[in-house]
N, C-alpha and C positions, 0 to 999 in steps of 0.2 A: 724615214718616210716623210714629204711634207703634208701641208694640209695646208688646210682653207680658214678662210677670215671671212667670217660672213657679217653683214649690217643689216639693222630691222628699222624701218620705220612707220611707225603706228600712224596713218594720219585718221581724218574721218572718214573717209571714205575707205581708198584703198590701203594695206598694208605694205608694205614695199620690204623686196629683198634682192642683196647684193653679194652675191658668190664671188671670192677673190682665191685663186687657184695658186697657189703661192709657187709654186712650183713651174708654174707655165706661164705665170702670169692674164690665162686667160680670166674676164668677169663673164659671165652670167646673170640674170635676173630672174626675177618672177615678183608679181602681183595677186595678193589673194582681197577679198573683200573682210573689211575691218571686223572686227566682233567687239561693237563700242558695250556692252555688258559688262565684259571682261577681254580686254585686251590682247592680255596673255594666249587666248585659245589658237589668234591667228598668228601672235608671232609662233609659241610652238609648232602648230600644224603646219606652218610655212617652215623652219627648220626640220622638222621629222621627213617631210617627202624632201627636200635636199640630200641629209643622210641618206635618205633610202635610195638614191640615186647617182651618190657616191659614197658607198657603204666603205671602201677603202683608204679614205679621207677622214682624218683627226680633223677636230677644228681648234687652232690654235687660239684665234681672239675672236671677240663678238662684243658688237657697239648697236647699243638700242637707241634710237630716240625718240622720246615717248609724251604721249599728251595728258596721262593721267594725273598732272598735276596741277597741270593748267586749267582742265576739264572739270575739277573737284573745288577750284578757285572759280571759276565763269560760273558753276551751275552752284557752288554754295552748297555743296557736298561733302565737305569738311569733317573735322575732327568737332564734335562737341567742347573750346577752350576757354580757358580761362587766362585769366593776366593778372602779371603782378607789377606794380608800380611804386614809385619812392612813395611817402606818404606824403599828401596835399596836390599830389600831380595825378591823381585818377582822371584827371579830366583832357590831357591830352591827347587820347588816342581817338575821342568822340571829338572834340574840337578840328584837329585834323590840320590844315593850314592853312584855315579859314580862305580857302580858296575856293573857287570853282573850276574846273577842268577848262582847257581850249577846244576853241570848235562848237559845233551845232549848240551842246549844254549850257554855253556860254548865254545862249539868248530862247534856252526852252523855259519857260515860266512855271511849267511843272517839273521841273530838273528836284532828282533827290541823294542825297550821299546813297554810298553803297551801305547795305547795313554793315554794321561793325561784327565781324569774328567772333569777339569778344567782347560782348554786351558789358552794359554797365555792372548787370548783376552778377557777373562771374568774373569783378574786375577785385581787385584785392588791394590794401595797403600795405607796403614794408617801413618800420619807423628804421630808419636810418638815413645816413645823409653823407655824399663825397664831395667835396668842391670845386671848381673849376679845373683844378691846378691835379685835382688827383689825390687829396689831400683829406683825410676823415675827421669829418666834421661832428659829426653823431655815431658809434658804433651800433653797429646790427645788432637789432634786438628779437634774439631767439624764443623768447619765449609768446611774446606776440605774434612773430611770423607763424610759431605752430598753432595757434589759434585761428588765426587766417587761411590756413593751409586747411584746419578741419571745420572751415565755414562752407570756402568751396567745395570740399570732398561730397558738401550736403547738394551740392548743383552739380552733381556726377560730372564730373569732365572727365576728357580721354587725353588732353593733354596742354600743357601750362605752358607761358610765355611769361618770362622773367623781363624786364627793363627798367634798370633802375639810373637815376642822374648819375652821367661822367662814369660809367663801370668801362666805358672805353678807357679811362685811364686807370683804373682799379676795378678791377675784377672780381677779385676778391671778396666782396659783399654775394656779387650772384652765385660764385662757385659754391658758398656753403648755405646760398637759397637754394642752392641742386641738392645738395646735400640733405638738409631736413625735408625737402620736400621728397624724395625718395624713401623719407622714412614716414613721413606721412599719406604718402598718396602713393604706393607702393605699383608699382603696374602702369604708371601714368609715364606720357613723353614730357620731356622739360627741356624748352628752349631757351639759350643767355644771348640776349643780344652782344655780350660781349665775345661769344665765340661764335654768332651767325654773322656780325655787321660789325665790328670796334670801331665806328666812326663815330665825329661830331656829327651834329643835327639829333634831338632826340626823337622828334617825330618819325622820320624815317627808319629811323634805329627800332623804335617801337615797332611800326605795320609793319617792318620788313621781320622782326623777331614772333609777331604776332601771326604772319602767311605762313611761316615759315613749321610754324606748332600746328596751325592748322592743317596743314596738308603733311605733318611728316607720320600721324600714323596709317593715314590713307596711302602714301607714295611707299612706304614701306614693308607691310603689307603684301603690295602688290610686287614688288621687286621681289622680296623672300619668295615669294609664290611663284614668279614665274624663273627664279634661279633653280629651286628644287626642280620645277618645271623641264630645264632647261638638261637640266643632274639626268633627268631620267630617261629624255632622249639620246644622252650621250657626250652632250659638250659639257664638260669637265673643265674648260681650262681655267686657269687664273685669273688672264687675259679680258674679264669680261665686263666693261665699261657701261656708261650712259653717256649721252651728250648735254651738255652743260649750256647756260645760255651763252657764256664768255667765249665760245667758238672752241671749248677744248672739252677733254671728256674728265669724267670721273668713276672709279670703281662705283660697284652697286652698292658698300657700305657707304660712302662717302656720300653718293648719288640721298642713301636714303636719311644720314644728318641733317642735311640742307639739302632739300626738296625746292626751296624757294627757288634755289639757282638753277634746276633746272624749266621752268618756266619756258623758255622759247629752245625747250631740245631739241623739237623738230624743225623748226624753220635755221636755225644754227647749222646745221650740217649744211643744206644748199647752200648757205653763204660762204663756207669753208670751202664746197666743192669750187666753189663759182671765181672765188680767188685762186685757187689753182689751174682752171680750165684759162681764166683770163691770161691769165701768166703768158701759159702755154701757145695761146692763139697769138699774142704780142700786144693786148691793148692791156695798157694798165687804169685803165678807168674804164668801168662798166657799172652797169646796174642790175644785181637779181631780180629776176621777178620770177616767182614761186607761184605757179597757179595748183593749186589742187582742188580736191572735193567743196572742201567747205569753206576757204578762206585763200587770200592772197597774199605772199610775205614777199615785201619788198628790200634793198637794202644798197647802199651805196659803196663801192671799192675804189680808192684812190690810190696811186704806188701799190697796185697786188695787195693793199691790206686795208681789210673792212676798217670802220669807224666801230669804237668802243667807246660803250658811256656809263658813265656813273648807275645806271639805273635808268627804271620808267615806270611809269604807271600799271597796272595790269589787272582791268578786271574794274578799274578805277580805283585801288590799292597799290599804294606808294611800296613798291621795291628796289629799294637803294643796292642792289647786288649787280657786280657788274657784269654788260650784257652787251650784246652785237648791237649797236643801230639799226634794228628791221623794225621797219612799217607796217601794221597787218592790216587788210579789210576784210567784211564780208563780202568777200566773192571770187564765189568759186564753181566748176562745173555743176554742183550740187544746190547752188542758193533761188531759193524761187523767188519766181515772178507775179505780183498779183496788178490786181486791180486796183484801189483804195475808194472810198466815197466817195470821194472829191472827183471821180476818173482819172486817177496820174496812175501812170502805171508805174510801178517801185521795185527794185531788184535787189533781196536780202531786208534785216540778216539774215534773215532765217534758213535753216540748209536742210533737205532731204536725209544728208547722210547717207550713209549704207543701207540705213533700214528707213523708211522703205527704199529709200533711193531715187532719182528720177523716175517719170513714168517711164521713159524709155527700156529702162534696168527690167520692167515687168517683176517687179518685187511687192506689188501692190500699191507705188503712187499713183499718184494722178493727178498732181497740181502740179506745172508746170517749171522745168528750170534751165539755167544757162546750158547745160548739156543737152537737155531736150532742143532749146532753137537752135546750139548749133547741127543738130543733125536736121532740124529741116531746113536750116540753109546749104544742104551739105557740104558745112566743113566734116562734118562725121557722115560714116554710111553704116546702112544697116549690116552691109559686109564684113565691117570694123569688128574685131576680137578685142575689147577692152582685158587688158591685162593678159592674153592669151586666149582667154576661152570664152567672157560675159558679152556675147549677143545684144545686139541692139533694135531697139523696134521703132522705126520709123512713125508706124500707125498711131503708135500710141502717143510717141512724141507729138505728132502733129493734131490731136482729137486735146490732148493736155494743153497746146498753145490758143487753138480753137475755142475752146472751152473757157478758159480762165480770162485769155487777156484777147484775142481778135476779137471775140463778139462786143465783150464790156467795150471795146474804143472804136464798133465799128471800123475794122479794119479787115483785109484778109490776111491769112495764115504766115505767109511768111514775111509780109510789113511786120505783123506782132514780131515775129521772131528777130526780124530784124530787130527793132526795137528794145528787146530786150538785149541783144550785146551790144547796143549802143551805148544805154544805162551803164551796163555793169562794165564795161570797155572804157567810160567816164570817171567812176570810180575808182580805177588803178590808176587812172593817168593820173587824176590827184592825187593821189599816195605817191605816185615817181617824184610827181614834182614835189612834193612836202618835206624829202629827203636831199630835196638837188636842188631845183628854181628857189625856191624858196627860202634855201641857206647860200645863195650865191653861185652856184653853179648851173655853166652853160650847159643843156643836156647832148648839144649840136656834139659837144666833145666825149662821148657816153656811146657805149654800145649796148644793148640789151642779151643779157645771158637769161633765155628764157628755160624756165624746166616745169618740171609739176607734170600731173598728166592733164589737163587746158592749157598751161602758158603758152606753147608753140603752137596753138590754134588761134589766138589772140595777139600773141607778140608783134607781128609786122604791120595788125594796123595800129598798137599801140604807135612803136616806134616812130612812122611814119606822119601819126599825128604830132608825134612828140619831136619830131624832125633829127629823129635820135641815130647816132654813126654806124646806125647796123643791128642788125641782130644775130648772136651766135645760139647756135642750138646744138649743145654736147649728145654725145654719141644714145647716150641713156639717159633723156630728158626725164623719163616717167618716175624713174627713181634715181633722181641725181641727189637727192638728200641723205639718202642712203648713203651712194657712193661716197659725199663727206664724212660719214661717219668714218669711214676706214679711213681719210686723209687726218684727221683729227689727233693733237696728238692729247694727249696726259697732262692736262692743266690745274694749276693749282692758286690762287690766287692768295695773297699775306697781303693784311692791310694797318696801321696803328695812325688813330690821330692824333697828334698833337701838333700845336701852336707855338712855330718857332719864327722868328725873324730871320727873311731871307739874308739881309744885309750884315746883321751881325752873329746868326749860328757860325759855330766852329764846323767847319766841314770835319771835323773827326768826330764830333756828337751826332752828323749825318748819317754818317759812314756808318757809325756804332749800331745806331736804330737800323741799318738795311742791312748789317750782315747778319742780327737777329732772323731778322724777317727772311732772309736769303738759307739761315743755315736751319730752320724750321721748315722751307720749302724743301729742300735738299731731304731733311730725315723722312719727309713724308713721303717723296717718291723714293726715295731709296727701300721704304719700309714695302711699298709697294711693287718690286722687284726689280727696279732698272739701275742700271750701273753709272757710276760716275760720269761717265763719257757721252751717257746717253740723255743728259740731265742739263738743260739751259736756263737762264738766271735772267730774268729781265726784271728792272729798274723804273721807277717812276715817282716824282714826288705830286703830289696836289700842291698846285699853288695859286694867289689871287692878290690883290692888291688890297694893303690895306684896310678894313672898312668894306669891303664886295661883301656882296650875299654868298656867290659862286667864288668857284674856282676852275682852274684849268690844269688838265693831268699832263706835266711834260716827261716826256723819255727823257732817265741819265743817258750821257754819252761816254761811248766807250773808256774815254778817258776820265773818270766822273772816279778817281781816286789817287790822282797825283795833282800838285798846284791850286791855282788856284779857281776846283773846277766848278766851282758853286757862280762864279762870274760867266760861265758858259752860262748855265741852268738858266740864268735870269735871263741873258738875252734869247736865250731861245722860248721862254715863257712870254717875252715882250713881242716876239715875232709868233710864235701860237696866238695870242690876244689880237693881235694886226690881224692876222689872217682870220679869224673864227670871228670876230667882232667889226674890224673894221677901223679900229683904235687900239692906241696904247699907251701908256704912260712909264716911259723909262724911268722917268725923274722922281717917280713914286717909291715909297717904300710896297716891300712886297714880304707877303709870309706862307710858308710851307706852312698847310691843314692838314694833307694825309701823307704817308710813306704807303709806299706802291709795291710789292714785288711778288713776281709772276713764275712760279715755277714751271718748268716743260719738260717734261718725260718723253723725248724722241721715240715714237713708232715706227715701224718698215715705213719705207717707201712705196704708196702705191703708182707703180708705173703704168702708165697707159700707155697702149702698143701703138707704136705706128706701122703703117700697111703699106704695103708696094700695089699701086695699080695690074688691075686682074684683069685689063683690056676690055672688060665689060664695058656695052654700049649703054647711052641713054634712052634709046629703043628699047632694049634688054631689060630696063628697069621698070619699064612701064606695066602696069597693068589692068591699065581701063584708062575710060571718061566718064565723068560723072557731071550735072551740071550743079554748079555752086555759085550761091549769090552774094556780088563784090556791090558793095552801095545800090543803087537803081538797078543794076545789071544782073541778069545772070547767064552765067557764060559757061559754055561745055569745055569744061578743064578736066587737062589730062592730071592722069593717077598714077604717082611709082610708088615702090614699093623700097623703102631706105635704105635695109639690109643690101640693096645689089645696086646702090649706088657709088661707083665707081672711086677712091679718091683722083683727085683733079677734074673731076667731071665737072663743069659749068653750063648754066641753063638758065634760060629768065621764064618769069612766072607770067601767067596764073598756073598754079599750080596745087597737087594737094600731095602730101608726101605721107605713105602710111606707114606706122611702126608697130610691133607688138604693144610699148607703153603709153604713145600718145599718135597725135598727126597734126604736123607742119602745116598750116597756111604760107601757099606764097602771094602775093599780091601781084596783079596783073602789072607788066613792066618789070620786077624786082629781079637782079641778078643773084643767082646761088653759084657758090664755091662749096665744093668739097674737098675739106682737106687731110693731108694723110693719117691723121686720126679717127677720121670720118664725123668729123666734127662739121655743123653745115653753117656758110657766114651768107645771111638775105644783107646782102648790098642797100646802103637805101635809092629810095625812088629816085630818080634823075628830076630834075628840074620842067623837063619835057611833058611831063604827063605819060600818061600809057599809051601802050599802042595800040594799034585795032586788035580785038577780041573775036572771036564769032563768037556771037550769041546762040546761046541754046535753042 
């Protein structure tokens, strides 16, 4: 008998779920409303009514991706931790890297660090010492460390962050700090930065071993709870993953060691969907753009495959773990709109959420947000079933934009509303361009893969101002984050730094450190249950010239074990440097920092069906006019309905396309294709301008 693979994703607002019928291939969705409390209520209650509606269906895999760790990092809900440091270096983790962040903080005169994790008074000494080279310079001293260990024990912590100098190249000091300290702090978490981060840099090593303690008894916790959870509705299987920031997944044990890495689980899966969708349609450069409730994730794909980077900031804490290149802002359907002292009207951070939610939602807001003006522009209507079933109130929307922000600017109702998705329609285009324009790329050559439940309400006059090659909008925009979670396969990431010379290492001393690292990814997915055949190996050293602060991660090439292949590695590091910088220096010596290697546990294939045309008209689809307001205008624009849109059907806009999870803006003039996936591509605007409209 087969069964179904279902994906959960927790955002702030809605919940999202993605039924894969293994057998038929057909998906299914559904959308319930978040339960930011506790998490767990609506993934369960979202798989239980599934079960109970295909009581004959096992569930073979299940992939969560989840914001409770991120959400426990942003609101400083943490673990009560503590830290251990070599001795005379307590002061690193408060100094930090004597920088300040880019962007707006760079020039606010009240700018403050974030507070520290792990305060000074629950920072601890370890008298010991390893030297650059890996080398013990002071042995670890036991009997000190257990004094230290029951000074903190007097500052109750819940869970400890070990980092001590060069344990990336000896270990061995922290393993047996894990060790006493399990016998003095008996019940407590303990993290080694040599088994969450084994790189150079100690700073980052630190905050990232330091996030990592903090949120692993909160992520953990919640995982245990909602697996038993999971036990008692009925999915049992093995099979059952998180999403990870590096675009792959990880079991729920794994997921609950290192919490830090999953930090962007949720916005990770669309970017995974969004490279497979891209594939599929033929452009191999696009841009995600993720609109949801409370925030907007962006992210860049060249060649079908996202940009991966060392780490980012998050929270304004350095996490050196590596992670997809996505952009996030506040904004989202959810983020309100106020007034300020000054009269600027300002859109975010701040977000209704679920609870209360837009006024519109009639959950008890009443301040004003991006969902609310788009439904009195209507791009939404009070007809609209958000999610299936959540009703919309026009009234309220419009008495919330009224209230808050027309009167304060002297304007009327729908100028305000406009105005507010002017703001916040401003605010992603800067995020598109901070990940494109801004590192070199033309977006003229870029399509927009919009999803989220807002992105496809927004996407085309994004695009349009961004002068961007289109916008594609996959079949199941509302939960297309979801739907990565099932394309996702079983990732493992193996990292060790050391400093070798590119020009004079032996490529068998290369070799030696990456089949370590190769044959430890291998044990760990193998132990995980997948087979030889099912298991792929990818290759990467860090490398930099000389003297750089940075480095550049280049892919081994296939052939990167016969000859002499370390003379590839360089000129491809010298042509990565050209291309990423814009210079390069052949002539330079150059030195490998980190060993790379990427384990992959191959998952099913999720196929997406393609459909034979069902002679259905674009008549047939229609169902209504509503008027919606494009710039100055507002124009009586007709309304289909997606589900009975035809593939091959083509149409130009204005237009409003309604779905169970979201609704398509088309822009007056814009060409739409449907193609046999039922995938929809808005053409961009013609150089012409639009054509005549009737006005409402």
């Amino acid at each position: 008998m087969s069964g179904h693979r279902i994906a959960v994703d927790t955002g702030g607002t809605f919940t999202d779920f993605v039924h894969l019928d293994e057998a038929t291939g057909e998906i299914t969705i559904a959308k319930i409303l978040s339960t930011p409390d506790d998490p767990s209520l609506a993934v369960t209650d979202g798989v239980e009514r599934h079960l109970a509606a295909a009581p004959d269906r096992s569930v073979t895999s299940f992939c969560h991706g989840t914001t409770v760790g991120t959400n426990a990092l942003l609101e400083e809900k943490g673990a009560r931790t503590g830290l251990l440091v070599t001795e005379g270096f307590r002061g690193i983790y408060e100094i930090m890297e004597q920088a300040r962040p880019h962007g707006p903080a760079l020039f606010d005169l009240e700018y403050a660090k974030p507070a520290l994790l792990a305060p000074e008074h629950r920072t601890g000494e370890v008298r010991e010492r390893v030297g650059h080279r890996g080398e013990v310079l002071l042995p670890l001293d036991e009997d000190a460390l257990r004094g230290t260990l029951r000074e903190l024990a007097a500052t109750d912590i819940d869970s400890l962050a070990v980092c001590l100098l060069f344990s990336h190249l000896h270990p061995r000091h922290e393993r047996r700090v894990r060790e006493i300290a399990h016998e003095e702090l008996p019940g407590r978490y303990v993290s080694l930065s040599s088994d969450v981060l084994p790189q150079i840099r100690e700073y980052t090593r630190l905050s990232t071993t330091v996030v990592n303690a903090y949120l692993q008894p909160t992520v953990e916790r919640y995982l245990t709870n909602l697996r038993a959870s999971l036990r008692r509705a009925g999915v049992t299987t093995r099979q059952a993953y998180v999403m990870q920031s590096n675009g792959g997944t990880a079991t729920f044990e794994g997921a609950a060691r290192t919490p830090a890495a999953t930090l962007l689980s949720g916005p990770a899966g669309g970017v995974a969907a969004g490279a497979r969708i891209s594939a599929l349609c033929g452009h191999d450069r696009v841009i995600t753009f993720d609109m949801g409730g409370t925030s907007c994730d962006v992210a860049l794909i060249e060649g079908g495959e996202p940009r991966l980077g060392p780490g980012r900031p998050i929270g304004g804490r350095q996490v050196g773990l590596a992670a997809l290149e996505i952009d996030t802002v506040s904004a989202g359907g959810g983020t309100l709109a106020s007034v300020d002292a000054q009269g600027v009207l300002t859109v975010g951070p701040d977000s209704a959420g679920s609870v209360p939610g837009p006024a519109c939602y009639r959950g008890g807001g009443t301040r004003p947000t991006v969902t609310d003006a788009n439904l009195v522009l209507g791009y939404l209507s009070d007809r609209s079933r958000l999610g299936g079933s959540l009703a919309l109130d026009t009234g309220a929307a419009t008495e919330a934009v009224r209230t808050h922000v027309a009167r304060p600017l002297g304007l009327d109702t729908e100028e305000a509303a406009r105005g507010i998705v002017e703001v916040v329609n401003t605010q992603m285009q800067e995020a598109i361009k901070g990940i494109s324009t801004m590192r070199g790329y033309d977006l003229r050559d870029f399509a927009l893969v919009a999803f989220g439940g807002a992105g496809p309400v927004h996407a085309a006059a994004l695009a349009a101002e961004l002068h961007m090659a289109g916008v594609i909008v996959p079949a199941h925009p509302g939960v297309f984050s979801a739907l990565g979670l099932l394309m996702a396969d079983v990732r493992h990431d193996h990292l060790r730094s050391r400093l070798d010379p590119l020009d004079t290492v032996a490529p068998a001393a290369v070799r030696e450190v990456l089949d370590e690292l190769a044959a430890a990814a291998r044990a760990e997915l193998t132990a995980e249950g997948f087979a030889a055949d099912a298991v792929d190996i990818e290759e990467a050293l860090d490398i930099r010239y000389a003297g750089q602060g940075y480095e550049v991660t280049v892919p081994l090439p296939a052939e990167a074990a016969d000859g002499d292949w370390l003379a590839l590695v360089r000129k491809a590091f010298d042509a990565e440097h050209l291309e990423r910088f814009g210079h390069a220096a052949p002539g330079e010596r150059a030195e490998i920092v980190s060993y790379r290697v990427t384990g992959r546990g191959r998952v099913p294939e999720v196929r997406l069906p393609e459909h034979e045309p069902a002679g259905r008209t674009l008549d047939g689809a229609r169902t209504g006019r509503r008027p919606v307001r494009f710039g100055p205008r507002t124009l009586d624009c007709p309304v289909y309905a997606r589900q009975l849109l035809d593939p091959g059907l083509e149409f130009t806009g204005p237009a409003v396309i309604d779905q169970e999870d979201t609704t398509v803006v088309v822009l007056p003039g814009q060409r739409v294709t449907v193609d046999r996936r039922l995938n929809l591509f808005l053409h961009p605007l013609t150089a012409a301008g639009d054509p005549p409209a009737e006005e409402a």
